[in-house]
C-alpha positions as CSV (number, residue, x, y, z in Angstrom):
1,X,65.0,252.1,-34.1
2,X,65.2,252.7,-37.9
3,X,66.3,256.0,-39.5
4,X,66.4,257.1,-43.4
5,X,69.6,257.8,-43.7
6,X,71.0,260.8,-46.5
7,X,73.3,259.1,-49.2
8,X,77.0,261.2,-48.6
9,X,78.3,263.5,-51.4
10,X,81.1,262.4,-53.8
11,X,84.2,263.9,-53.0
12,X,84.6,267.1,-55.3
13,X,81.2,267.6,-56.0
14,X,79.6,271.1,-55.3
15,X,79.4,271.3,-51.6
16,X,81.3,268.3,-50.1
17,X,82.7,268.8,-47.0
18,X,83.9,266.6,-43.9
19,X,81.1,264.6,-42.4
20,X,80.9,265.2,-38.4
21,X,79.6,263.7,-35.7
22,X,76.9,266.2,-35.4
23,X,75.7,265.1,-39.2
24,X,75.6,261.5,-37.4
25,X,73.7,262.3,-34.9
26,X,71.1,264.6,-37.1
27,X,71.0,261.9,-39.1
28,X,70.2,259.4,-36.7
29,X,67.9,261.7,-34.6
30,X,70.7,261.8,-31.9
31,X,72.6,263.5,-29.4
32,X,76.1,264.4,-30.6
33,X,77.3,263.3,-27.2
34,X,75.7,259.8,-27.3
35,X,77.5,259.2,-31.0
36,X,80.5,261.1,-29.6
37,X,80.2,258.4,-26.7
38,X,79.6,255.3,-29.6
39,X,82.2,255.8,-32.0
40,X,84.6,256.3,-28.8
41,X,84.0,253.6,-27.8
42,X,83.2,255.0,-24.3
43,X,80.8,253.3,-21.9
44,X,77.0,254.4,-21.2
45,X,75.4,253.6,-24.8
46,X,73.4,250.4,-25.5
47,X,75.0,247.5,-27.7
48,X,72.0,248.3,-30.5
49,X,72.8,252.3,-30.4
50,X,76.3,251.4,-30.9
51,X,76.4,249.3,-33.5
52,X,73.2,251.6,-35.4
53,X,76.4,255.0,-35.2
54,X,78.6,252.8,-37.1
55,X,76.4,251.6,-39.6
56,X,75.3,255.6,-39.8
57,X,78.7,256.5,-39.8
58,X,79.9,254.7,-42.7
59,X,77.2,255.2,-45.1
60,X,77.7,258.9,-44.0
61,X,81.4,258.8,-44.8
62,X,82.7,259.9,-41.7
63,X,86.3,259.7,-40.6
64,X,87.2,260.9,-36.8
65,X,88.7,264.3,-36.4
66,X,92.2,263.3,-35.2
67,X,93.4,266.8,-34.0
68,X,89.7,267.5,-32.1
69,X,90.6,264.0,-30.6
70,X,94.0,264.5,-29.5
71,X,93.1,267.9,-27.6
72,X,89.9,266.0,-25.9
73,X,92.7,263.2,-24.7
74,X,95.9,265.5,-24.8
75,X,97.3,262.2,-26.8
76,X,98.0,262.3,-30.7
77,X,99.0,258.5,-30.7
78,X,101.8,259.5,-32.5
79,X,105.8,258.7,-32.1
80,X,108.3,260.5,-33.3
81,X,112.0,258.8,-34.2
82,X,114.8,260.9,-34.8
83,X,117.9,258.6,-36.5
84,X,121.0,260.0,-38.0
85,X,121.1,257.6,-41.1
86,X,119.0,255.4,-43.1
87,X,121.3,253.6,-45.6
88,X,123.0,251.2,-43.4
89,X,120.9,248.2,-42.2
90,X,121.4,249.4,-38.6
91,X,119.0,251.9,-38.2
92,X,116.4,250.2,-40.9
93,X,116.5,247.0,-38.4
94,X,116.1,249.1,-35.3
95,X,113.5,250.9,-36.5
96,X,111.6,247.4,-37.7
97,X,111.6,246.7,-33.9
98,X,110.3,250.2,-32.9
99,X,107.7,250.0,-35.7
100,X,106.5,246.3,-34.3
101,X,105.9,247.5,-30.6
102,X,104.1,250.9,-31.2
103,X,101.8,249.6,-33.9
104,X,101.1,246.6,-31.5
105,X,100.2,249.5,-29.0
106,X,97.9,251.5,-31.5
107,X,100.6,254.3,-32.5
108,X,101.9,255.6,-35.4
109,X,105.3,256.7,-36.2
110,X,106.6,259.5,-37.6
111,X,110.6,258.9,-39.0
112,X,113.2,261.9,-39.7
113,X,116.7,261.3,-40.6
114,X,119.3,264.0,-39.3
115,X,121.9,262.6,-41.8
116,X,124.1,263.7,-38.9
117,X,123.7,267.0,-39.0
118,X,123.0,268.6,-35.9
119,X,120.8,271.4,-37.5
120,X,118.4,268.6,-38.9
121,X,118.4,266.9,-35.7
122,X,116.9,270.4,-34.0
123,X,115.1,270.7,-36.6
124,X,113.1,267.5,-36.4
125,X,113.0,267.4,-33.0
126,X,111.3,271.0,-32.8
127,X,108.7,269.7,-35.6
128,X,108.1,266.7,-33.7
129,X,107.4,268.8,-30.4
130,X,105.3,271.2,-32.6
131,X,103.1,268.2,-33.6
132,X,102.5,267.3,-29.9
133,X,103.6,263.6,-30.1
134,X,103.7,261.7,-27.4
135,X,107.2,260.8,-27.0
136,X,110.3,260.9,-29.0
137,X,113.0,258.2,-29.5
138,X,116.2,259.2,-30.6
139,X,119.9,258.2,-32.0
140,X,121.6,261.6,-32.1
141,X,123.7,262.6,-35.1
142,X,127.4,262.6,-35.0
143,X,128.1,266.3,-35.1
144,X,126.1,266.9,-31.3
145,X,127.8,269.5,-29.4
146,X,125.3,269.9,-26.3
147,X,122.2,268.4,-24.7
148,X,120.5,272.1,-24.1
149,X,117.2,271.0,-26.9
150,X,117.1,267.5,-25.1
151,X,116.7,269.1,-21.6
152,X,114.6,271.2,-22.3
153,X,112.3,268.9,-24.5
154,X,112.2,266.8,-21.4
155,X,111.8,269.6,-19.4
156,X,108.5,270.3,-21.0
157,X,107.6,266.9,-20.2
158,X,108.1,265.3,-23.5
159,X,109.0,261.7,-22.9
160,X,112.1,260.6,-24.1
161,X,114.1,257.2,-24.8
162,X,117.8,257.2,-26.0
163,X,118.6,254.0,-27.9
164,X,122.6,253.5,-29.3
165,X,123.9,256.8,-29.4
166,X,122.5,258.4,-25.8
167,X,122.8,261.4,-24.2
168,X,123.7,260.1,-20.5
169,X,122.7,262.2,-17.2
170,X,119.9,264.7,-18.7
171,X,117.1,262.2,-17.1
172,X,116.4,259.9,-20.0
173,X,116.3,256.4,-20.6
174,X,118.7,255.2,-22.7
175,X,118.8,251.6,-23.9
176,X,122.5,250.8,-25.7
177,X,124.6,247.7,-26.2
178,X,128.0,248.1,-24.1
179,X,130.1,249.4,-26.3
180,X,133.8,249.8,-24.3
181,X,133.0,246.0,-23.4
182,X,132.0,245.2,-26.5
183,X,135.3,247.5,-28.2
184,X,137.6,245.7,-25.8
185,X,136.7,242.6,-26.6
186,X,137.4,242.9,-30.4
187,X,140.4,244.2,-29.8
188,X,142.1,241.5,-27.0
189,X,140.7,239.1,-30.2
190,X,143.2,240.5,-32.3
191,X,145.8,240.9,-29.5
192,X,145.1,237.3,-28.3
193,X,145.9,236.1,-31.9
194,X,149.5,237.9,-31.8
195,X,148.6,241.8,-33.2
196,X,150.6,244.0,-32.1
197,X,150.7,246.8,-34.2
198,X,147.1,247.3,-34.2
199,X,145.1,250.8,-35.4
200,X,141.8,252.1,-34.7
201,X,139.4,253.9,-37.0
202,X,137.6,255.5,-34.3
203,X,134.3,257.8,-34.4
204,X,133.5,261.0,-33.3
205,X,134.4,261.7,-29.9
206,X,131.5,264.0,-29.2
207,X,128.9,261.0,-29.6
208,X,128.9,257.8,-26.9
209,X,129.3,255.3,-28.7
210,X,132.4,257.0,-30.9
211,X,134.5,257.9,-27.2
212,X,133.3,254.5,-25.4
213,X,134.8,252.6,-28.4
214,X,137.9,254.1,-28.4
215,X,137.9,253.6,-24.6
216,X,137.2,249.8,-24.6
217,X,140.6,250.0,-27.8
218,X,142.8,251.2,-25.7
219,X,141.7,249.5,-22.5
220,X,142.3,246.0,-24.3
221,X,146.1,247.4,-25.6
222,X,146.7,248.5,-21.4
223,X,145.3,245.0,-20.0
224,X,147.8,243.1,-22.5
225,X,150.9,245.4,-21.9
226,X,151.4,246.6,-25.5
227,X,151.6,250.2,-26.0
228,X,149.4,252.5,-28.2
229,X,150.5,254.1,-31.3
230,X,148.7,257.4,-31.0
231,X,149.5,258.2,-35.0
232,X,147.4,254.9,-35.8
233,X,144.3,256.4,-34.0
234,X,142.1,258.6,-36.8
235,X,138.8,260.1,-36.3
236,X,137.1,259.1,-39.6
237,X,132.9,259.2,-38.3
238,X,130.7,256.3,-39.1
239,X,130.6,256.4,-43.1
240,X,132.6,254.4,-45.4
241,X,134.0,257.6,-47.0
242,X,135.6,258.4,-44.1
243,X,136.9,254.8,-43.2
244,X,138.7,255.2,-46.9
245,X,140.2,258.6,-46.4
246,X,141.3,257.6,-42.8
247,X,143.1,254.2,-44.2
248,X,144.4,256.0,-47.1
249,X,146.4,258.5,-44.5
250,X,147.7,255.1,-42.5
251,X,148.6,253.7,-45.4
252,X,150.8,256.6,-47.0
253,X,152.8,255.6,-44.0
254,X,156.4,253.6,-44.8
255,X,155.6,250.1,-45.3
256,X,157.4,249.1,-41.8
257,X,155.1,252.0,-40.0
258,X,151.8,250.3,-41.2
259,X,149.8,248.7,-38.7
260,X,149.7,244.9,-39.1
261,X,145.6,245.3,-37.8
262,X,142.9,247.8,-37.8
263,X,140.0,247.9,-35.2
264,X,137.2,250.2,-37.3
265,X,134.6,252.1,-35.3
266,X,131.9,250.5,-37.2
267,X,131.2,248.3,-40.8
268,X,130.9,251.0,-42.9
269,X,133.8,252.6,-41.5
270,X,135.6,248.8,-41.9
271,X,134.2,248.5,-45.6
272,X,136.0,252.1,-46.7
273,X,139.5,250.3,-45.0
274,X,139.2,247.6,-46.6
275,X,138.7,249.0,-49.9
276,X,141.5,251.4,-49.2
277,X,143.7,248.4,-48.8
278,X,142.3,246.5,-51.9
279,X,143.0,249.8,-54.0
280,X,146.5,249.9,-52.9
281,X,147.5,246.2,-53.9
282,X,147.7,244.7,-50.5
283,X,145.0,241.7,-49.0
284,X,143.1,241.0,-46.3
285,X,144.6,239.6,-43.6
286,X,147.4,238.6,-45.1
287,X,148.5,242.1,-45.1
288,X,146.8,244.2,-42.8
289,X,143.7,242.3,-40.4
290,X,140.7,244.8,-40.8
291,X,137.4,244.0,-37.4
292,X,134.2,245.8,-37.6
293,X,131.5,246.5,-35.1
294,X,127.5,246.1,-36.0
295,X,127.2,243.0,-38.1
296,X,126.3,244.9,-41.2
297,X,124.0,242.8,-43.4
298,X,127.0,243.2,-46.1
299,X,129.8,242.2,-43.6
300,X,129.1,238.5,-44.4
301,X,129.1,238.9,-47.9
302,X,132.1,240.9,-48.2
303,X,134.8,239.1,-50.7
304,X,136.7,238.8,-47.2
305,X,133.6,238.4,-44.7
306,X,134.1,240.8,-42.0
307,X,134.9,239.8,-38.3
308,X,132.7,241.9,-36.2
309,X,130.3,242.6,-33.4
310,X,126.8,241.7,-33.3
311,X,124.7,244.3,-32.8
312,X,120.8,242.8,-32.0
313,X,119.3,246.1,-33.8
314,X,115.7,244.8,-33.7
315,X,115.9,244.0,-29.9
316,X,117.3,247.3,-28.9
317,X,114.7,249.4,-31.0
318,X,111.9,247.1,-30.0
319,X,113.2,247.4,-26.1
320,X,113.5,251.3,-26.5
321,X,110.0,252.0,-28.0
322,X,108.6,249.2,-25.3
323,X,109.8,251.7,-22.0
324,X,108.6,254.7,-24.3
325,X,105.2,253.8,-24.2
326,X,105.8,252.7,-20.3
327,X,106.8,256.3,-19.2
328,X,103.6,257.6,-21.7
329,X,101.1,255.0,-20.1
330,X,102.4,256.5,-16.7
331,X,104.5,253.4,-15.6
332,X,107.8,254.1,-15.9
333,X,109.7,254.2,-12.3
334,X,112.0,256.6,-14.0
335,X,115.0,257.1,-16.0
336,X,116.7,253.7,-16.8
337,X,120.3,252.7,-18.6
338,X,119.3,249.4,-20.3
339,X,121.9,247.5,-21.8
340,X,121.5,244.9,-24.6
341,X,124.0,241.9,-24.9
342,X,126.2,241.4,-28.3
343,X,128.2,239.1,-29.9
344,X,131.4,238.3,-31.1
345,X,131.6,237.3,-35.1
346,X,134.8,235.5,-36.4
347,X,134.8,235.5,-39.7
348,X,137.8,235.4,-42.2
349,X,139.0,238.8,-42.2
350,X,141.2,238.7,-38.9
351,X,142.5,235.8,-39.9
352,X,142.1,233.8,-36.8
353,X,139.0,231.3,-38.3
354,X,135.6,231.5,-39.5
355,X,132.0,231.0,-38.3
356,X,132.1,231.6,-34.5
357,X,129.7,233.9,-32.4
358,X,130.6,234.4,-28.6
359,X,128.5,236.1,-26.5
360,X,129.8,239.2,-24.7
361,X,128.4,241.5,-21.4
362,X,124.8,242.9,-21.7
363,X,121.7,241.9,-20.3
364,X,120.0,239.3,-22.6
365,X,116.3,240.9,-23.5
């Protein structure tokens, strides 16, 4: 079957427009629902048909209708992320793991950054619901003071999928490392290498992984017997701004009140400490031992390298867009708490030896 074939218009010249699939199939002599069929891939159209639509289409210029698709399918193909921050390599490495499974899967992303505000947060997730995507995976900002847009996103039957900083008990997945575990085991390091006097830069209590932190802190002080010094405990969030400011305040303390340790919330928090204490004149550990918790792609390269907890940022995204697209493709058993194993990395700035990783609780994915 040979057709002449009309050459397509330039863009911009005098009465361009969008090829269809109707032009196709006028073209080609056609029904629009056998080219509908063809360029869908669907079954019920001969190889030589088939293969004629494409070479029509292309020398037509035709590009599918993405939104007349989605309402046909009631699927955009389209993920939305919500993340509170973008300038730590946290989030960039989680969302390198996300990116690998949906594209994989024949989905594209679209990324919004709450810079942990809570209004941005709403706000992106209402835009993201506006645009009918498919699912949502989010890491709420630190400023979260209920789960009411969550529920009622889910409600709607948006699928959902937590990943580090969850919203536990509203029906969604959340996938997380263990962070109390992870927290305690930090800080028995530094109490199993003589601190006693130990501080904790903690995060925002609102958020999960900000109150199970300070949890698994004071857990490891209780299991070893020494007492907690509630004036070393400062909420500070997860920037470095506010790990300077906070270690500034403990350091305006008397020199005998300082804390000979400090257990920070997370690296950026732990980079603004140690700073602080660089700006006052005093070293690392020598002075005052500073821990971290992420394994910040800095905390290596620090001038001390920073003791911290391994965070495996590309499994966890990778494992939370993977059960995404389960409860989209309709085989999700339900709401799941999925928890991803860390490590333990000793490097020179708790002063108790260099180099070492030791795994801690999880499940290894």
């Amino acid at each position: 079957m040979k057709r002449r074939l009309q050459r397509k218009r330039k863009p911009g010249t005098a009465g361009s427009r969008r090829v269809t699939a109707l032009d196709v199939a006028n073209a080609l002599g056609l029904s629009t629902m056998t080219v509908s069929r063809a360029l869908n891939r669907r079954p019920n159209v001969d190889d030589e048909t088939r293969a004629l639509v494409f070479k029509a289409a292309k020398h037509l210029g035709y590009s599918p209708n993405d939104i007349a698709k989605s309402l046909a399918l009631n699927k955009t193909e389209i993920i939305g992320v919500v993340v509170p921050e973008i300038s730590h390599s946290f989030f960039p490495e989680a969302i390198r793991g996300i990116e690998e499974v949906t594209y994989e899967a024949g989905y594209q992303l679209i990324l919004t950054q709450s810079a942990e505000i809570a209004l941005r947060e709403r706000n992106a997730i209402q835009t993201l619901e506006s645009k009918r995507v498919d699912g949502i995976l989010i890491s709420t900002a630190q400023d979260i003071t209920d789960s009411q847009l969550y529920e009622k996103i889910i409600r709607v039957g948006v699928p959902v999928v937590f990943f580090d900083r969850c919203i536990r008990g509203i029906g969604a997945t959340c996938v997380s490392i263990d962070d109390e575990e992870s927290s305690h085991t930090i800080t028995g390091h530094l109490l199993d290498h003589g601190y006693r006097s130990i501080g904790h830069l903690a995060g925002p209590q609102k958020i999960s992984v900000g109150k199970e932190r300070l949890i698994g802190f004071r857990r490891a002080m209780a299991d070893r017997g020494v007492p907690v010094d509630e004036t070393l405990i400062v909420e500070c969030g997860f920037q470095e701004s506010g790990g300077y400011a906070a270690m500034n305040l403990i350091l305006d303390r008397p020199t005998e009140e300082r804390p000979q340790a400090i257990v920070a919330v997370n690296d950026p928090t732990a980079f603004g400490a140690m700073k602080a204490i660089h700006d006052r004149g005093l070293t690392i550990p020598d002075d005052i031992a500073v821990v971290g918790f992420s394994d910040d792609i800095r905390a290596s390269l620090m001038p001390v390298p920073l003791t911290t907890i391994r965070q495996p940022a590309y499994t966890l995204g990778k494992l939370a867009a993977e059960k995404l697209l389960a409860f989209i493709d309709g085989k999700s058993s339900g709401p799941e708490e999925l928890v991803v194993k860390t490590e333990l990395v000793i490097r020179s700035s708790c002063g108790c030896g260099n180099g070492r990783r030791l795994p801690l609780s999880g499940t290894a994915v």
